[in-house]
Every structure is written in structure tokens, then in C-alpha cells.
LUMDRENDO-367462 format. One line per 8 residues: number of its first residue (from 0); their letters; for each residue y negated, x, z of N, C-alpha, C, O. Coordinates in steps of 0.1 Angstrom, whole numbers. Each point is the difference from the previous one (the first is absolute). Example, Ala and Ser with C-alpha at 12.3 -4.5 7.8 and 13.67 -1.06 7.14 Angstrom:
BEGIN
0) as) 57,132,78,-12,-9,0,-12,9,0,0,10,7 ~ -11,-14,-14,-11,9,0,-11,-8,8,-11,5,1
This chain:
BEGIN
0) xxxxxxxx) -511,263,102,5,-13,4,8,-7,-11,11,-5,1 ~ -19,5,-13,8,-7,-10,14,9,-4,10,-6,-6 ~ -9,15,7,13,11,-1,11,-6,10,12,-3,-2 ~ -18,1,14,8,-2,8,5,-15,3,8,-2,8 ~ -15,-9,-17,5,-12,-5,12,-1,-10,10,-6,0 ~ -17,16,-9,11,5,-12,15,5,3,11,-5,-4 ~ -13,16,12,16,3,10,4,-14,6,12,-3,-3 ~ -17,-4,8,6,-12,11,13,-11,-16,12,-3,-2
8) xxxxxxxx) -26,3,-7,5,-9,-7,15,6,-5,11,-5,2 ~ -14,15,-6,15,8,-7,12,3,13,12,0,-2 ~ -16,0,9,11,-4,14,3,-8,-1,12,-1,-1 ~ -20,-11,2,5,-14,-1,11,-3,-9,12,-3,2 ~ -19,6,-15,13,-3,-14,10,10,1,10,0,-8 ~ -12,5,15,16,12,-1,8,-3,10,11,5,0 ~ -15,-16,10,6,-6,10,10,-12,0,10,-2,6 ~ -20,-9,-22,5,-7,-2,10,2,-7,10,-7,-1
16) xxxxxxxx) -12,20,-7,7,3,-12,17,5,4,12,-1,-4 ~ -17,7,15,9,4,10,14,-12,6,13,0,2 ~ -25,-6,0,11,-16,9,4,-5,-7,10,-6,3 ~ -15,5,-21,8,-10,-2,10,10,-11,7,-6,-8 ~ -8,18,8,15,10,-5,4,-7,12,4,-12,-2 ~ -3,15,14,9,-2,9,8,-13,-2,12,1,-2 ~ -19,-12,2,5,-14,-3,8,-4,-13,3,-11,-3 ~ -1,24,-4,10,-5,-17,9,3,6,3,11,5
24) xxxxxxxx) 3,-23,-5,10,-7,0,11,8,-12,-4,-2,-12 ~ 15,9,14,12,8,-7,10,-6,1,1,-11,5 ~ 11,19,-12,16,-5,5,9,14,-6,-2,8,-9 ~ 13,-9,20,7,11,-5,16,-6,-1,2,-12,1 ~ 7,21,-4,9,-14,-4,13,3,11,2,12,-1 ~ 4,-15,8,7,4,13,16,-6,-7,-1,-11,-5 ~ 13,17,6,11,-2,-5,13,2,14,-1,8,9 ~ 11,-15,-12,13,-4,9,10,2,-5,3,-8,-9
32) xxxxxxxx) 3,18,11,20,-3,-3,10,0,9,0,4,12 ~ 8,-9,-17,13,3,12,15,-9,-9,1,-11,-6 ~ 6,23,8,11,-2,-10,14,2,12,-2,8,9 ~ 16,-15,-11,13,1,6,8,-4,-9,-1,-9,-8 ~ 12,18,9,11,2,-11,13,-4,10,1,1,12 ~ 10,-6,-25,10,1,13,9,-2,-18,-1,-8,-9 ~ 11,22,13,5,4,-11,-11,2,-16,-10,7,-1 ~ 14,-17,-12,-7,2,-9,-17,-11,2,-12,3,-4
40) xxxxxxxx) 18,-14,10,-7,-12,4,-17,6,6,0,10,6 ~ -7,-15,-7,-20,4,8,-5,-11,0,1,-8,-10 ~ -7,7,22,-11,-7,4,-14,4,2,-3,7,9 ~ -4,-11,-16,-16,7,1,-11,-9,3,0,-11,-4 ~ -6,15,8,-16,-5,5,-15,5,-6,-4,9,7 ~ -2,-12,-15,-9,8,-6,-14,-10,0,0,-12,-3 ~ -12,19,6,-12,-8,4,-10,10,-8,1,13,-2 ~ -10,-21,-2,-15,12,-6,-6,-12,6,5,-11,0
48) xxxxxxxx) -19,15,6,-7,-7,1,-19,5,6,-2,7,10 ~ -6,-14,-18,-12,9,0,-9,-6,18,-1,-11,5 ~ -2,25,2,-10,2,8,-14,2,1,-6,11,-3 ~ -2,-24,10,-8,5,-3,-11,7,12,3,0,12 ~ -15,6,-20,-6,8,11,-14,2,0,-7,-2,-10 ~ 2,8,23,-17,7,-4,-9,-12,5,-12,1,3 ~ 17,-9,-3,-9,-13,2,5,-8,17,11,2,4 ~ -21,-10,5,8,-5,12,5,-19,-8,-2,-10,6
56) xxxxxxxx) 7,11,-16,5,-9,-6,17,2,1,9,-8,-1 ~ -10,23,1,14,4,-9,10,-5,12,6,-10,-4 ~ -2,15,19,8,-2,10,3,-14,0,11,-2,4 ~ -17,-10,-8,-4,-19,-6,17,0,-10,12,-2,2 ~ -22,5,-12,13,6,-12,12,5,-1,10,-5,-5 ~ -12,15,11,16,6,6,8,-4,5,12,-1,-4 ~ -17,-6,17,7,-7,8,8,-13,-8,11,-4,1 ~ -21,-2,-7,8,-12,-10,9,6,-13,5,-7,-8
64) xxxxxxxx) -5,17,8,9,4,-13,14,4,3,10,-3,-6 ~ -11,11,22,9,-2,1,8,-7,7,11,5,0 ~ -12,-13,5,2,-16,7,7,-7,-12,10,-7,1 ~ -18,9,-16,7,-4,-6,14,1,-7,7,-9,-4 ~ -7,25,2,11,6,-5,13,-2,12,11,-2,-4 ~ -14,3,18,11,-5,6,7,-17,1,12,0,2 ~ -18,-10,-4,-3,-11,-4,17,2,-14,10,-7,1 ~ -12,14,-7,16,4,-10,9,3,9,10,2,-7
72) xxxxxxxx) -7,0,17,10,5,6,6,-9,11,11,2,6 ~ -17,-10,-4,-2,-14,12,14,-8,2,-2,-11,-5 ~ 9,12,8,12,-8,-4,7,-7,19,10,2,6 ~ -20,-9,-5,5,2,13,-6,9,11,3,-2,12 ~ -11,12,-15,-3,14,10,-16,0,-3,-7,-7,-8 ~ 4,14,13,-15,10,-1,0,12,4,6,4,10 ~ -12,3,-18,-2,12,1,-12,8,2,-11,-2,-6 ~ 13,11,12,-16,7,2,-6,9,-5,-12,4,2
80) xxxxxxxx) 23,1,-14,-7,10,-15,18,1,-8,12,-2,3 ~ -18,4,-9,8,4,-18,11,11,6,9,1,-8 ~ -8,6,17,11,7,5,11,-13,4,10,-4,-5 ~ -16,2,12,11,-13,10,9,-11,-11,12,-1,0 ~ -22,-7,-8,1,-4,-11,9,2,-9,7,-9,-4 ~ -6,22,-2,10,5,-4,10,6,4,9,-1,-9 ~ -4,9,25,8,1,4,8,-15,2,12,0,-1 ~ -17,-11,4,10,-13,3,4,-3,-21,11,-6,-2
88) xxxxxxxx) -18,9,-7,5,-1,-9,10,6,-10,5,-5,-10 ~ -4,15,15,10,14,1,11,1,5,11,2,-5 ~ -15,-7,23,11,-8,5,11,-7,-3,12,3,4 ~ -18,-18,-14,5,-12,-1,9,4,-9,10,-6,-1 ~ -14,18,-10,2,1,-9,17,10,2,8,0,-9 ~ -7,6,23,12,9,8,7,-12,1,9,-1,-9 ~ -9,-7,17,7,-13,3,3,-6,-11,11,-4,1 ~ -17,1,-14,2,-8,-12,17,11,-2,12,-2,2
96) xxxxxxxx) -20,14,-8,15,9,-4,10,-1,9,11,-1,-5 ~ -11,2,18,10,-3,11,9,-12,-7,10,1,-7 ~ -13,-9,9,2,-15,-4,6,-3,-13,10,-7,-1 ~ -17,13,-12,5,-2,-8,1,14,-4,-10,7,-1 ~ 23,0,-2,-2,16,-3,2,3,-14,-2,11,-5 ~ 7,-21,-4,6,-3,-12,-16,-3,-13,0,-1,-12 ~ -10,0,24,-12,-5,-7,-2,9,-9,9,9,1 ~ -19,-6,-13,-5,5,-6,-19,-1,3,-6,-7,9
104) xxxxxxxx) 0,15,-17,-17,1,-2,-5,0,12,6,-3,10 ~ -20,6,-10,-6,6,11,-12,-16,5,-2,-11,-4 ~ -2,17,11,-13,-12,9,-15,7,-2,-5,10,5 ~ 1,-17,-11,-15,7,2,-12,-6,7,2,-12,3 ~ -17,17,-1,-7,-11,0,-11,11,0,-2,10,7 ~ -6,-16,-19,-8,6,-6,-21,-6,0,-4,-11,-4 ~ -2,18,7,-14,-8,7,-10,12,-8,-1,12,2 ~ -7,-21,-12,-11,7,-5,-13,-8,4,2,-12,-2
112) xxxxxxxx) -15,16,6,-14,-4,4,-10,4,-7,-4,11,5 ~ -3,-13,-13,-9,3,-9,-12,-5,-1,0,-11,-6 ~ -15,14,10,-10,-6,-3,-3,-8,-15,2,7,-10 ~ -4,-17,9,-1,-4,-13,-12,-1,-3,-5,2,-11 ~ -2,-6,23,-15,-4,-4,-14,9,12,5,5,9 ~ -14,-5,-9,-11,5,5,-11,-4,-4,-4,4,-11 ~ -1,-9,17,-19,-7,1,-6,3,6,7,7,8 ~ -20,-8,-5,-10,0,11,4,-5,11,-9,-2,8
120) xxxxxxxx) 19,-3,-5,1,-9,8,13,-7,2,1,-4,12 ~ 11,1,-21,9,1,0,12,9,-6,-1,4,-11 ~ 10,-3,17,13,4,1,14,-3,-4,7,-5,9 ~ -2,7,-18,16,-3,0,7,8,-4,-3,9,-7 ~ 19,-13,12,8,13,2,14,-10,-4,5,-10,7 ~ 0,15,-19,14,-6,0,16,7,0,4,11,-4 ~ 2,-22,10,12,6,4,12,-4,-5,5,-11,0 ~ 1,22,-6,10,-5,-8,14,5,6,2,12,0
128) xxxxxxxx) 7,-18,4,11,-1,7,13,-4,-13,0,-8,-9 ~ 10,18,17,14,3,-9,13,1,18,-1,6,11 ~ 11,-17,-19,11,5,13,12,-4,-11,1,-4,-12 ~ 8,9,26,12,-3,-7,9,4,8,1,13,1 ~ 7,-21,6,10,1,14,14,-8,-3,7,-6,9 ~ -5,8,-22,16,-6,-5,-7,-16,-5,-11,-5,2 ~ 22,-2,-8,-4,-10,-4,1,-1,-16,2,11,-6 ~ -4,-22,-2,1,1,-14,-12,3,-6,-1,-2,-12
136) xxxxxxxx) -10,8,18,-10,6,-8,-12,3,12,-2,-5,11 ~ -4,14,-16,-15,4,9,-7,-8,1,2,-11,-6 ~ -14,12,16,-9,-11,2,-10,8,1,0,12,5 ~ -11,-18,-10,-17,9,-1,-10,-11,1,3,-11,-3 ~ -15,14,7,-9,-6,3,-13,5,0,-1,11,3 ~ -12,-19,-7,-11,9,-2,-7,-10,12,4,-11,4 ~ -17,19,1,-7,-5,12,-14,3,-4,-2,5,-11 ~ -7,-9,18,-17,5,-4,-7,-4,20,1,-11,7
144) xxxxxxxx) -7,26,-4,-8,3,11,-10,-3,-4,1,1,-13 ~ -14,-4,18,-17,-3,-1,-5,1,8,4,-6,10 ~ -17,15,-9,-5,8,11,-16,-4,-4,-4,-2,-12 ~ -5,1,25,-11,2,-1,-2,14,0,5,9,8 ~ -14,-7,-21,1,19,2,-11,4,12,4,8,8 ~ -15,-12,-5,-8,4,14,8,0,12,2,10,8 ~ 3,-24,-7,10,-1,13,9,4,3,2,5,11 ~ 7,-4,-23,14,0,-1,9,-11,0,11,-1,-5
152) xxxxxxxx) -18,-11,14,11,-13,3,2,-2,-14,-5,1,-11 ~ 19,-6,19,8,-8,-14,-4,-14,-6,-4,-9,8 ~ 5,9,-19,-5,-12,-4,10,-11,-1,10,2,-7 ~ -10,-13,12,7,-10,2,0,-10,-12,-12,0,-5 ~ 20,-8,0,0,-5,-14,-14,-3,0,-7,5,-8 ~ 0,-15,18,-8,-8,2,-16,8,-1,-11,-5,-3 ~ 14,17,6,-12,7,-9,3,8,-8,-6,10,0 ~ 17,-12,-12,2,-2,-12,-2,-4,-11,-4,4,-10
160) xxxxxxxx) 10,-18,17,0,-9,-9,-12,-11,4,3,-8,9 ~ -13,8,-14,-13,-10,10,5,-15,-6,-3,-9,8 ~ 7,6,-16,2,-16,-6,12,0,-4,3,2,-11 ~ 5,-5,22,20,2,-4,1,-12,-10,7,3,-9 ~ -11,-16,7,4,-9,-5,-4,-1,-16,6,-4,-9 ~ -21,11,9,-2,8,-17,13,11,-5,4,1,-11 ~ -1,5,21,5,11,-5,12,-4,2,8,9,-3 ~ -4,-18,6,13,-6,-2,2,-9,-14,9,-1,-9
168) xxxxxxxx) -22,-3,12,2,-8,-20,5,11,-11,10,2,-6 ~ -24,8,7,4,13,-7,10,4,-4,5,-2,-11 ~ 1,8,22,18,4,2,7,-10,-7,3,1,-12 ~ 0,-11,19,10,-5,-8,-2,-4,-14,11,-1,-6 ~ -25,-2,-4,-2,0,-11,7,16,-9,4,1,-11 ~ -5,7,20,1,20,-7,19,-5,4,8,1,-10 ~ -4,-4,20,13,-2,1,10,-8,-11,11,3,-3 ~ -17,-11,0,8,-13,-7,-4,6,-14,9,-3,-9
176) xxxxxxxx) -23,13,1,5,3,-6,6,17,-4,4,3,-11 ~ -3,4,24,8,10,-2,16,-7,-2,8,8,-5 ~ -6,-19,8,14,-5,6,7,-9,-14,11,-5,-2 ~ -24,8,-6,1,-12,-10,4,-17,3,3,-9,-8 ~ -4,10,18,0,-17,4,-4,-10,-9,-13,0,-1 ~ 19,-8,-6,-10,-10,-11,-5,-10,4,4,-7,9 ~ -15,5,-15,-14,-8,1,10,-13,8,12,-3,-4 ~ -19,-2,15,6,-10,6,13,-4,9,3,-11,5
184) xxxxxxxx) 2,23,-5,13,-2,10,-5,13,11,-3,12,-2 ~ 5,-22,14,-6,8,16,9,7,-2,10,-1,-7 ~ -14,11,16,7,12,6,13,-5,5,10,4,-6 ~ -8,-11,17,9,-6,7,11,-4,-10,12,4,0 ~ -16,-11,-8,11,-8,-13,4,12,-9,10,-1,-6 ~ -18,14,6,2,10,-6,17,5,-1,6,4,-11 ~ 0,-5,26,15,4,0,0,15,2,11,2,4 ~ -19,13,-6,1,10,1,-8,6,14,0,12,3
192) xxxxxxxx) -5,-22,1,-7,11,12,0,-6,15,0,-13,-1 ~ 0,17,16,3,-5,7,-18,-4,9,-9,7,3 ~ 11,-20,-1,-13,-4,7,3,-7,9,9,-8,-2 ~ -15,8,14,-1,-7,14,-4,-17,-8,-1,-4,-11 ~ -1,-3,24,-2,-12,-2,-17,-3,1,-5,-12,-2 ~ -3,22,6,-15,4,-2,0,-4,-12,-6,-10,-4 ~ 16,23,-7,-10,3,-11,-5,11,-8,-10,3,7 ~ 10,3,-13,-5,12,-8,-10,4,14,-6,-8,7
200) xxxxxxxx) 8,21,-7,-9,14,11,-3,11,-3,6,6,-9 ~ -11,-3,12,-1,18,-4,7,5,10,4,-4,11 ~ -3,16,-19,6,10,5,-2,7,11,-12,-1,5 ~ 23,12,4,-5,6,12,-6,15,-13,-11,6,3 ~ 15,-4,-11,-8,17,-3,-9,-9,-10,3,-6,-10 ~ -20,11,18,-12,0,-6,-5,11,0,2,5,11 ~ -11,2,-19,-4,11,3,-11,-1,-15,-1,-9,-8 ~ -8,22,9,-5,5,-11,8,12,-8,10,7,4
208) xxxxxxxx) -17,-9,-17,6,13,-7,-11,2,-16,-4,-9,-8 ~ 2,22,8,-8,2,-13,-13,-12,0,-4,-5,-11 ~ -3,0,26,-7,-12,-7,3,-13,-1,-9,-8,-2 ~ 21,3,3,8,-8,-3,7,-5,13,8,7,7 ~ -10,-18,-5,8,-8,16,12,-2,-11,0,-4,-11 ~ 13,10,23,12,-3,-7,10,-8,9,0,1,13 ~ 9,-10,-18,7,-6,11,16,0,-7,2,-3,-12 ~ 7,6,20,11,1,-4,7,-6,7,-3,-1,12
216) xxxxxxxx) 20,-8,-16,8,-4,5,11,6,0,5,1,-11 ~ 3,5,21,8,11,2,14,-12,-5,0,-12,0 ~ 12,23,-4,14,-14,0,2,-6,11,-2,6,11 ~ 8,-18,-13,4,-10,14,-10,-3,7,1,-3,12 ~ -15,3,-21,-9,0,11,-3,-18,-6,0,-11,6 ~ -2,14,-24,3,-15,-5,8,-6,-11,0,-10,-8 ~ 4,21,11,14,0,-17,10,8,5,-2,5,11 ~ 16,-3,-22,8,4,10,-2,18,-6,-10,3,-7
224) xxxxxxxx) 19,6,12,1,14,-3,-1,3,-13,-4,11,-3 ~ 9,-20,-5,1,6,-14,-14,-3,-9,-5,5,-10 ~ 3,-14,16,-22,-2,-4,-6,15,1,-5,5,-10 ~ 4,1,21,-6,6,2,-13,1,4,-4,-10,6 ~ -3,19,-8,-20,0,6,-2,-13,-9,7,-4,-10 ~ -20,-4,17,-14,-5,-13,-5,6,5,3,-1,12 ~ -12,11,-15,-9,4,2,-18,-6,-8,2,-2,-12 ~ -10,-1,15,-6,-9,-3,-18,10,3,-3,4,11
232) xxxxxxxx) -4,-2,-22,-14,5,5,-18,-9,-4,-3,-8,-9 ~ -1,13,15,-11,-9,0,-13,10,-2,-1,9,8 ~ -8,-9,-17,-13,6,2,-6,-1,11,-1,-12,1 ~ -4,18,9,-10,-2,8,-11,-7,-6,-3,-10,5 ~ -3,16,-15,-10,-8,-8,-2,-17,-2,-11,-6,-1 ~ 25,0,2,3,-10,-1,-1,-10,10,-1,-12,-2 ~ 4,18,15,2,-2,16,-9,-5,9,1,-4,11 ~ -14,6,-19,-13,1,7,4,-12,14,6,-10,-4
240) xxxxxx) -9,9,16,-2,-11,12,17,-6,2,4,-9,7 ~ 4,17,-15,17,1,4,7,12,4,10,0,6 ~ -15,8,-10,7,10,7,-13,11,5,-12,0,-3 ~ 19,7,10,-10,12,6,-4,7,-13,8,-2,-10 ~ -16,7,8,-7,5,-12,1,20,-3,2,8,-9 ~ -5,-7,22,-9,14,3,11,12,11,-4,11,4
């Protein structure tokens, strides 16, 4: 009898051991091209972006990833995957040379997705975006996704950021002095950066990275093009009852 306790038990642990190999959570990395030429002139489309898997979290995930990468291509339209997407940008790009045939350089648009962070529990994935469809210079932008890693749902600023008005002091203290702003003159009186009638905000890309809540202001988002990123980081350590922690 006691033998036959002993088998049960080791079934047991090889069951759980079992379920929860099953439940690690992976990623593999899934990639997009699509290229049109017309004479020396190309237009391309190029996407990397990580999949994840093994887990009933992962289909959560996916689904918002790439929801998001189409979200770049939006101009008026929707589309129902990255084929479509790119054929109307490939397109526009036949009609652009029609129109203008004297043009020179090509069109691109360029989409990288990269996990930056992983916890017990949370997730983020940042997106770094490159185009360029004529005009006097390229335009790029960085993004940050946040995932419950059990669930998968996306994390919404608001379970991000638990105390926006702390973490608003924060920011704009790391802002004014990445910005070098001098002691005493507001932002607003500043003359270099563009603010609503609110007020200093944070940013749309929050995310983690290395440990570190990072928050970035993409150009034109509050300064003009030639500013470029702030990119701006925070210890988690530091965060404690302001930002998600874990």
C-alpha cells in the first residue's frame, strides 16, 4: 500500500510538472516583406515582429499585436492583415510615380516589435516604426504594448500607471531637466516645446525595459522634428504605489 501511495505521488508531480512545461509561455519571431519597383525607384514594406505561444494567453497577445502593426497603415482605410496593408501602400506608391514621373527615391515603411520586458506577471513589447512616402524627411516613432502575462489583456495606462498625478510630477521634474529648463521658468514660457492648454502630460509610449518604466515623447508629439525623442527612465524601485511594479 505504501508503494502504491508512492507511485500516486510521483504521477501527481509529473503531471504538474507536466502542465506547467505546457503553460511556458515562448515566442518565435514571425517576419513580412513586400517590395514594388517601377523603373530604378522601390517601395517596400518590412515588419519583424515577435509571436507568442504554448500558453492560452498567447491568441490575447497576438491578436493585439497585430491590431497594432496595422494601426501604421490607417490612412483613412482598415485593413484585415499586413497583405492588404501593404498592397494599398504599394499602390499609392504606383499612382505617386504616375503623377509625378520626374520623382526621385523610393517609399518605405518599416515596423520592428521587440519584447523588452518579462515578469511574472507583466509584459511589454516595443514598437519601433520608420516611413517615408516623399516629403522633406522620414518620420519614425516608438510605441510600448503591456500585457497581463496570465491573461494576456492589455494593460491600459490606468493599470500602469496607478498615481498619474505623482507620476506626472516625476516626469516633468526628469523632463525639464533632460531639457535643461532653468530653475524657474515654466515649461510653457520655455518657447521650445508644444503644450495644450491642460498642461505638461505624459506620453502615449509607456512601457518597461531592463527594469526600468520608460516613457518617451516621439517628434511633434511636444517639440518640433528636429528635438527629436526624450526619452525619459525611471527605476521601478523608485515607483513603489505609482506604477505597476511586477
Amino acid at each position: 500500500m505504501k508503494y502504491l501511495v508512492v507511485i500516486a505521488a510521483l504521477l501527481c508531480f509529473a503531471c504538474s510538472k507536466s502542465d506547467q512545461t505546457k503553460e511556458q509561455l515562448s515566442f518565435s519571431t514571425k517576419a513580412f516583406s513586400s517590395e514594388r519597383c517601377v523603373d530604378d525607384n522601390c517601395a517596400t514594406v518590412e515588419a519583424s515582429w515577435p509571436v507568442a505561444e504554448n500558453t492560452s494567453a498567447d491568441s490575447l497577445i497576438n491578436e493585439q499585436i497585430r491590431l497594432q502593426l496595422l494601426v501604421y497603415f490607417h490612412h483613412e482605410k482598415n485593413f484585415d492583415n499586413l497583405d492588404s496593408a501593404a498592397k494599398d501602400f504599394l499602390d499609392s506608391f504606383d499612382d505617386f510615380i504616375i503623377d509625378f514621373p520626374d520623382a526621385s527615391g523610393g517609399w518605405s515603411i518599416e515596423l520592428n516589435v521587440e519584447k523588452s520586458y518579462e515578469s511574472d506577471s507583466t509584459l511589454s513589447f516595443k514598437f519601433s516604426e520608420f516611413n517615408f512616402a516623399g516629403g522633406t524627411h522620414p518620420n519614425s516613432s516608438i510605441y510600448y504594448m503591456n500585457f497581463d502575462k496570465k491573461t494576456g489583456e492589455y494593460l491600459s495606462l490606468d493599470r500602469v500607471i496607478l498615481d498619474e498625478n505623482k507620476m506626472l510630477e516625476l516626469t516633468e521634474a526628469a523632463f525639464r531637466n533632460y531639457h535643461e529648463v532653468e530653475e524657474g521658468v515654466a515649461l510653457k514660457d520655455d518657447g521650445r516645446f508644444f503644450l495644450p492648454e491642460t498642461g505638461f502630460f505624459l506620453p502615449n509610449a509607456i512601457g518597461y525595459q531592463a527594469d526600468k518604466l520608460v516613457l518617451i515623447y516621439i517628434p511633434y508629439e511636444i517639440g518640433p522634428y528636429a528635438m527629436g525623442y526624450t526619452e525619459l527612465e525611471f527605476d521601478l524601485k523608485d515607483l513603489e504605489g505609482i506604477s505597476r511594479l511586477k
